[in-house]
Backbone bond lengths (Angstrom), bond angles and torsions (degrees), N, CA, C in turn:
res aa  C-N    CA-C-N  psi(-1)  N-CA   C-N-CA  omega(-1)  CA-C   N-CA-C  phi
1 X - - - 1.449 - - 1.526 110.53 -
2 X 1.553 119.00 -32.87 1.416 116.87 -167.94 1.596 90.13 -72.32
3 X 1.422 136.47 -41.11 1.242 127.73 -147.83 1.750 104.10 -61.39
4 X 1.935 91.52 -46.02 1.660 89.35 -173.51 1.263 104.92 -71.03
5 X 1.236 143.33 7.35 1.163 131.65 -163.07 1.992 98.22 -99.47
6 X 1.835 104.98 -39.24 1.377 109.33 -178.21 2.130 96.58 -67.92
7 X 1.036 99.34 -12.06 1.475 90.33 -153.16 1.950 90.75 -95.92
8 X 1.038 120.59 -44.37 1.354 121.22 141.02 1.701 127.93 -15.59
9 X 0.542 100.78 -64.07 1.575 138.79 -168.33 1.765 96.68 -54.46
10 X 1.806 105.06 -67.90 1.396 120.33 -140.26 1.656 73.71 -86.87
11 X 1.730 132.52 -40.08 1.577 134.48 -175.71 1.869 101.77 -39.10
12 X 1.297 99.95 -59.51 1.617 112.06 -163.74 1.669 103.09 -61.05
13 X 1.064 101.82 -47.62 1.804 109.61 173.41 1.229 105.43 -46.42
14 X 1.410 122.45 -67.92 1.289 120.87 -159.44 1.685 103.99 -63.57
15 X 1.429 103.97 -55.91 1.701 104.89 -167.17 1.606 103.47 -64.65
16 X 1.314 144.43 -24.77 1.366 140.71 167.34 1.119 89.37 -66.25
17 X 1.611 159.99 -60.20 1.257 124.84 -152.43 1.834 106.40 -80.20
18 X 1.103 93.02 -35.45 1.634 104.03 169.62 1.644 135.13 -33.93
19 X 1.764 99.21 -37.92 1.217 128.57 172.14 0.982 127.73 -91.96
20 X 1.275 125.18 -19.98 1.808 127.74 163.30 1.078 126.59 -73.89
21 X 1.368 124.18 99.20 1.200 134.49 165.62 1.576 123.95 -21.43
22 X 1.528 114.92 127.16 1.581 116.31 -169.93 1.426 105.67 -60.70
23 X 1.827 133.01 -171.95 0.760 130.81 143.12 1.209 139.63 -38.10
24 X 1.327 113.64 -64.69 1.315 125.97 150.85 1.624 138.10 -6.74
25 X 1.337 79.91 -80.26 2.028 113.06 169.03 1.715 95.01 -46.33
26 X 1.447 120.48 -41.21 1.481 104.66 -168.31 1.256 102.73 -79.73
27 X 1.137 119.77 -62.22 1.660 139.22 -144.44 2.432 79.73 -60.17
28 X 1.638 112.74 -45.12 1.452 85.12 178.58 1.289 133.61 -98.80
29 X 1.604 106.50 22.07 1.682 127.79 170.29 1.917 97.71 -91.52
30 X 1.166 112.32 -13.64 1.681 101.27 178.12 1.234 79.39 -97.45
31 X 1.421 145.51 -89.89 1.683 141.46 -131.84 1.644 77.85 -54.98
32 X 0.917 124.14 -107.81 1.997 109.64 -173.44 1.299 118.17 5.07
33 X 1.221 121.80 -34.08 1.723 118.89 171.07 1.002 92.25 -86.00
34 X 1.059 163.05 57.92 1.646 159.94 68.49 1.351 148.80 -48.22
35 X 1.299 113.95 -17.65 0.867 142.75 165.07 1.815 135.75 -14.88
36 X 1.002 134.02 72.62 1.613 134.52 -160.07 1.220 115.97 97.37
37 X 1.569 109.96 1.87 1.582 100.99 160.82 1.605 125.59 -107.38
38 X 1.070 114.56 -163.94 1.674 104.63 -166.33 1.948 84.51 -151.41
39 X 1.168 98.63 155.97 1.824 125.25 172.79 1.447 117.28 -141.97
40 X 1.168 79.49 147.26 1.903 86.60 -178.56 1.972 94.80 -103.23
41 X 1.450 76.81 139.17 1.320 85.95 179.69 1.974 130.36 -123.73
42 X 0.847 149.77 148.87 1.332 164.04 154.65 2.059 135.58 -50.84
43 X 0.772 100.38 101.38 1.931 68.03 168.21 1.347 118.56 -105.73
44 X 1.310 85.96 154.57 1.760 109.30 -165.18 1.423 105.78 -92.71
45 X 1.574 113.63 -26.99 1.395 101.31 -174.18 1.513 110.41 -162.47
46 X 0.597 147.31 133.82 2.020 149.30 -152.09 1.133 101.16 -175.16
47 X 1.573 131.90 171.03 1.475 150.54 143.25 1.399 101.82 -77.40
48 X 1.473 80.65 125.90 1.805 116.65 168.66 2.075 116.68 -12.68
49 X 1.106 111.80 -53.73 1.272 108.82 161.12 1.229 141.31 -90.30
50 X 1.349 120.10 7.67 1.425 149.65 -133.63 2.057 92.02 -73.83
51 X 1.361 114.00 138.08 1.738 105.61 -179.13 1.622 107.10 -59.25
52 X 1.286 111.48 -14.29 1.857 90.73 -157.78 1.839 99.75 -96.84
53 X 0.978 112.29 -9.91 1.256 129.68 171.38 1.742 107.90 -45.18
54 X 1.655 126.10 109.62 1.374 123.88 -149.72 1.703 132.30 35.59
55 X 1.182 97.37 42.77 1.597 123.21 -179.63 1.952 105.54 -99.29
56 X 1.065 151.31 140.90 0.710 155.18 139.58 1.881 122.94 -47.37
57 X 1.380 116.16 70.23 1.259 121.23 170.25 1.390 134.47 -74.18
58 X 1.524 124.86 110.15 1.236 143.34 170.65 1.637 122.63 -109.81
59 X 1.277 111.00 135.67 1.626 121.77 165.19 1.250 107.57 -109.91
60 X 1.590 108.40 162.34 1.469 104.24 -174.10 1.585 102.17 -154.89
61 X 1.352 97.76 96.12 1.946 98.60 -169.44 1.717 103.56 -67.78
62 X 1.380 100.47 83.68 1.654 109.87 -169.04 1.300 112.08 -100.13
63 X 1.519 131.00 2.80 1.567 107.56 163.54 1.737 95.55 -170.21
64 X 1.508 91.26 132.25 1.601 100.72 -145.21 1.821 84.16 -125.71
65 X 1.611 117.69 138.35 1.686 97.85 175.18 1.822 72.03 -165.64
66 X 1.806 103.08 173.99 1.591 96.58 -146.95 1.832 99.10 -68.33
67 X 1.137 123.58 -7.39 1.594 122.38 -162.57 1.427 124.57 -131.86
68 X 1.779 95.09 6.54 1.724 109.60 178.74 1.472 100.72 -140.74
69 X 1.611 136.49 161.61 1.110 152.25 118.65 1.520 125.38 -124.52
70 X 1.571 103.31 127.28 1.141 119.44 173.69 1.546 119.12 -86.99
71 X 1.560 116.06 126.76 1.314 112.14 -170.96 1.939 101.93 -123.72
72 X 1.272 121.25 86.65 1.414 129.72 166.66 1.271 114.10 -30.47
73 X 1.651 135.16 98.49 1.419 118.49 172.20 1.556 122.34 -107.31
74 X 1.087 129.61 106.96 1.544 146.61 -148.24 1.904 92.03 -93.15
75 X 1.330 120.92 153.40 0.601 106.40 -179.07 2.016 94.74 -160.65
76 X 1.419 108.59 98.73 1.393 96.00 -170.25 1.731 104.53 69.48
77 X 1.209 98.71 -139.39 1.738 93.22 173.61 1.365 134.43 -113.41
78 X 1.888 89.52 10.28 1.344 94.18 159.64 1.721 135.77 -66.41
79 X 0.501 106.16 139.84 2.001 118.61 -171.98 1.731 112.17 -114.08
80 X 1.207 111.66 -7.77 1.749 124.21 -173.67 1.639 107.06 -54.14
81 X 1.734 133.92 -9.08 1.644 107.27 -130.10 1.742 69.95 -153.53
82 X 1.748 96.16 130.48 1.620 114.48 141.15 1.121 112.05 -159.43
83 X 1.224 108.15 152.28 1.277 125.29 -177.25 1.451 115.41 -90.87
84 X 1.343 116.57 130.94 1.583 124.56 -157.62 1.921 89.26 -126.77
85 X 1.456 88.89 120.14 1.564 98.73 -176.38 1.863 87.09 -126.56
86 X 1.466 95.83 139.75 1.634 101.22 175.31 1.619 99.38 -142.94
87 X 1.363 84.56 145.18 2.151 85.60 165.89 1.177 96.76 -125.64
88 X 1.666 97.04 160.26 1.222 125.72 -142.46 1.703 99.00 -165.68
89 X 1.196 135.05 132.34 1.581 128.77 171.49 1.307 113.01 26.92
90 X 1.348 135.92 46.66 1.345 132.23 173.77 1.519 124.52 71.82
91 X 1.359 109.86 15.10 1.483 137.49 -176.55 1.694 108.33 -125.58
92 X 1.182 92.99 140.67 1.941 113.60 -175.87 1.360 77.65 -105.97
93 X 1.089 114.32 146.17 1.792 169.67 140.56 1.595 110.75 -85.45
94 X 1.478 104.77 121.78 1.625 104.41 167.75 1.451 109.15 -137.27
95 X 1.279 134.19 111.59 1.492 130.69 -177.55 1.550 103.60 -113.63
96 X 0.973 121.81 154.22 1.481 130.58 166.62 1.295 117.04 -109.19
97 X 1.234 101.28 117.95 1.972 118.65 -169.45 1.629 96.90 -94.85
98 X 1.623 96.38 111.87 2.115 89.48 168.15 1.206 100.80 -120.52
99 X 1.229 125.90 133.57 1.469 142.82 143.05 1.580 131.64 -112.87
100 X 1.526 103.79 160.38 1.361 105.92 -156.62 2.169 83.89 -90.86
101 X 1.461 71.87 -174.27 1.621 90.59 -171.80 2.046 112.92 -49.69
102 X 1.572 122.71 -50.59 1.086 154.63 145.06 1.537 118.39 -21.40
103 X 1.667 114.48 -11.66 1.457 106.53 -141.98 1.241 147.96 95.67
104 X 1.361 111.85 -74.33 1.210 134.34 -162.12 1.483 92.89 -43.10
105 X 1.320 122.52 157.25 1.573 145.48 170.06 1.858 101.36 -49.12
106 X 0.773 140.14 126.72 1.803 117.94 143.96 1.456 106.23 -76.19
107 X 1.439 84.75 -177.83 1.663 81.99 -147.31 1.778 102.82 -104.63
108 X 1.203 123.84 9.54 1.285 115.46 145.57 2.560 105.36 -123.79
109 X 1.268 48.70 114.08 2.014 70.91 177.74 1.353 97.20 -150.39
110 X 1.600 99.95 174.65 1.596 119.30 163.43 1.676 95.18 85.08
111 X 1.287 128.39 -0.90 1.618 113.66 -179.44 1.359 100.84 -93.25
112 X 1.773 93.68 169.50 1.228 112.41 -176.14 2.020 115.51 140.03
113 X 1.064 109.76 -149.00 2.011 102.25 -179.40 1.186 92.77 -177.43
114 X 1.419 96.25 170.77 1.038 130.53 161.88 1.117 148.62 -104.49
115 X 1.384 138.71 147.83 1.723 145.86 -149.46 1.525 100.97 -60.58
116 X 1.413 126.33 127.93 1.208 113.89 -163.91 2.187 102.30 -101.58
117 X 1.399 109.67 2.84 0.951 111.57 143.43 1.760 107.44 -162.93
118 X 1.991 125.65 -156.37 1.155 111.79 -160.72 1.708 118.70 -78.89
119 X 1.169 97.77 15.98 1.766 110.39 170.96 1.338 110.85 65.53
120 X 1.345 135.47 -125.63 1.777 149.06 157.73 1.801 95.23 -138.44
121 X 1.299 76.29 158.21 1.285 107.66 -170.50 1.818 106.95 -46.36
122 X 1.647 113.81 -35.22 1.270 118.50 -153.60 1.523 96.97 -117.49
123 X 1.509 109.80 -20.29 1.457 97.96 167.31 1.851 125.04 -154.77
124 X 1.329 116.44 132.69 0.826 141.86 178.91 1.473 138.41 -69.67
125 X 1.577 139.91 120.79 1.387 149.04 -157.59 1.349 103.76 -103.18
126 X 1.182 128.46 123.30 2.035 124.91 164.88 1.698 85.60 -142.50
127 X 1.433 102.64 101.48 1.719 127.77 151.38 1.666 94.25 -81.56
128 X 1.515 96.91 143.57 1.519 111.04 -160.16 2.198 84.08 -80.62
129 X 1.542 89.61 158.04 1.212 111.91 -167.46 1.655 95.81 -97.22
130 X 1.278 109.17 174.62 1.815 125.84 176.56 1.699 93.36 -77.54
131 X 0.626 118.68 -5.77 2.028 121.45 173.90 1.646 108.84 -76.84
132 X 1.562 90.04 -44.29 1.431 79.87 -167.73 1.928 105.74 -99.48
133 X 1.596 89.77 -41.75 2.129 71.65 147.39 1.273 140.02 -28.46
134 X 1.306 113.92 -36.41 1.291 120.61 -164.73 1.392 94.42 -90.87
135 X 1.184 130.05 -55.37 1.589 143.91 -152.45 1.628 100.90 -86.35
136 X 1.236 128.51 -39.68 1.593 117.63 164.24 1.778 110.10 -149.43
137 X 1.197 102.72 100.54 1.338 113.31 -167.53 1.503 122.25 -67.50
138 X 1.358 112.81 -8.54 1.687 101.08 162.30 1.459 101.44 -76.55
139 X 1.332 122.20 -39.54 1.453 106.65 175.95 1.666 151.32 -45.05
140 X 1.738 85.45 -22.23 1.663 100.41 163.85 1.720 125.38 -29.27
141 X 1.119 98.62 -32.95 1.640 93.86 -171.84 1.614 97.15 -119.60
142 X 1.072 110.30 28.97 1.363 116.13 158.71 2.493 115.25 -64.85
143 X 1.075 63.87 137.42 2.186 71.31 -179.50 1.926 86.11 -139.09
144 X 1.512 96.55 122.98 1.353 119.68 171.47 1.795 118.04 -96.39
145 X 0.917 156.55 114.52 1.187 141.01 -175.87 1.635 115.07 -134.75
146 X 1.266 119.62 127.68 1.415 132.14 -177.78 1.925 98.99 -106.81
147 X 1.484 113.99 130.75 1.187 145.85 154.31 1.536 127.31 -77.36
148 X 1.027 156.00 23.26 1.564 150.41 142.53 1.267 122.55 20.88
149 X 1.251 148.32 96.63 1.522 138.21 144.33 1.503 133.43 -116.33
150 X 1.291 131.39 -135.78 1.171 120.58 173.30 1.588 107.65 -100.51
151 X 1.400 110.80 -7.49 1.721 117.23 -169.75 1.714 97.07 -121.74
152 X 0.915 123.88 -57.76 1.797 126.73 173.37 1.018 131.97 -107.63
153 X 1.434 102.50 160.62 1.535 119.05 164.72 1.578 109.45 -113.06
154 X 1.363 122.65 128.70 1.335 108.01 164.27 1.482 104.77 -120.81
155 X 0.881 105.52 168.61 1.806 137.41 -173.18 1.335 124.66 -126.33
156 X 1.603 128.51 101.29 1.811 113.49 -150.57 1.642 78.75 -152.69
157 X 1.524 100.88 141.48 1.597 125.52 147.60 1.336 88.41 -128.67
158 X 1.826 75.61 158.90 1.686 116.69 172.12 1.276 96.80 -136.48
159 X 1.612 138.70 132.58 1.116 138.51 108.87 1.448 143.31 -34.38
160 X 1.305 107.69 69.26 1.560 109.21 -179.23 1.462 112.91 -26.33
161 X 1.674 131.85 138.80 1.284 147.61 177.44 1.688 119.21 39.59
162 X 2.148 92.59 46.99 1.508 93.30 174.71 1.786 74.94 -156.41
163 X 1.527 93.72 169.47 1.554 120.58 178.65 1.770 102.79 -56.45
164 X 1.440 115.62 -49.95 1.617 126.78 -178.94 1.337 116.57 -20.08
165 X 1.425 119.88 119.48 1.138 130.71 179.35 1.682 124.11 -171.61
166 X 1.286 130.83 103.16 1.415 139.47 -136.95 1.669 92.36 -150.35
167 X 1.698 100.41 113.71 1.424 116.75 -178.57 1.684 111.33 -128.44
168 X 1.090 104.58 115.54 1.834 108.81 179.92 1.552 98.28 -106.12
169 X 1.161 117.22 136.31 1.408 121.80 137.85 1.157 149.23 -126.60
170 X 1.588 141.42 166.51 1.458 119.49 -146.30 1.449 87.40 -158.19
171 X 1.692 102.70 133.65 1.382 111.53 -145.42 1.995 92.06 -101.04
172 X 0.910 137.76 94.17 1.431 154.72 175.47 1.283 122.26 -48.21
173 X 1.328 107.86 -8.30 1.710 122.35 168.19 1.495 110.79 -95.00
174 X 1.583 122.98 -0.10 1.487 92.23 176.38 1.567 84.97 -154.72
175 X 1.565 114.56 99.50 1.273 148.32 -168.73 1.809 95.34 -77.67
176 X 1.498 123.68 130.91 0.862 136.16 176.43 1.127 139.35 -124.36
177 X 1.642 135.30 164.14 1.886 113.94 -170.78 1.189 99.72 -74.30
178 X 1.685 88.21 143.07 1.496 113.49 -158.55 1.976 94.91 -90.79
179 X 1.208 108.60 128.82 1.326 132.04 161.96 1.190 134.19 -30.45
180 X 1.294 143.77 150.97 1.391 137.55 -154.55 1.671 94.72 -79.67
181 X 1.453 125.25 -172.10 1.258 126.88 152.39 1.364 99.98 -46.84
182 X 2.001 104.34 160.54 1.234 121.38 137.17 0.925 134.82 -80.38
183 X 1.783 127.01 162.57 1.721 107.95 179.50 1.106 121.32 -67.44
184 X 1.531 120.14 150.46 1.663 126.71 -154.27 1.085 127.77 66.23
185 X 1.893 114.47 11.70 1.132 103.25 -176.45 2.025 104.97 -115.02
186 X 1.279 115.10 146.62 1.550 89.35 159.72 1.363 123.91 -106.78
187 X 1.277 126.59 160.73 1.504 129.33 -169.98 1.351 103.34 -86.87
């Protein structure tokens, strides 16, 4: 009886650790509880002339499916910018999609990285990838980082071994009408 009882025992151990969702898995089962709404948002930190600076900032967690979210970021009346987060092996993906008014791609988009492991639950790492090295090379030492809680979202680069540093946040308690499409997108 003691044996099944150790063997019991070591079953429940294993399958409880088995069953808890990684960091990862959480931090993008909450941004998914976001889903079709939009926030107005703030920045916390930019250079002195920076465009978004008295800009009207909105996100819009507008298209949510088990291995992508699309996040629309409006900015004033620009419509060019979302943020494309995907999982993948227990790793977040974050690319930045720009398009011009028309659609069409501009022609530096799609940069950004991925989580170089499952992060915390509430916040998230994207060190810029060889994509975006390639595609705008001061950006190489770019580090992207998303914050999650029950009240915000924040939004932060750092330029590794420069002054650069640009922090938005978006207050998650007071959900707002959600925004037209973005460009390239249809409604």
């Amino acid at each position: 009886m003691k044996k099944y009882s150790s063997i019991l025992l070591l079953f429940t151990i294993v399958t409880g650790f088995a069953q808890k969702e990684s960091n990862a898995q959480q931090f993008w089962n909450n941004l998914k509880s976001y889903c079709g709404q939009s926030y107005e948002g703030t920045v916390l930190e930019a250079p002195e002339n920076d465009s978004f600076r008295g800009q009207k900032l909105v996100m819009h967690v507008r298209s949510c499916s088990e291995n992508e979210i699309k996040i629309p970021f409006f900015v004033g009346e620009d419509k060019s910018r979302t943020w494309v987060l995907k999982l993948k092996d227990n790793a977040i993906q974050l690319k930045h999609d720009h398009r011009h008014k028309d659609g069409t791609p501009d022609e530096v988009t799609m940069y950004g990285g991925t989580s170089s492991n499952a992060g915390f639950s509430t916040i998230q790492f994207f060190p810029a990838d060889v994509e975006t090295a390639e595609l705008i090379e001061y950006a190489s030492t770019n580090l992207w980082w998303i914050t999650l809680n029950e009240t915000t979202f924040t939004y932060n680069l750092r330029r590794i071994g420069t002054n650069r540093f640009f922090s938005i946040s978006f207050d998650l308690t007071k959900p707002i009408e959600s925004p037209e499409a973005p460009w390239g997108w249809k409604n």
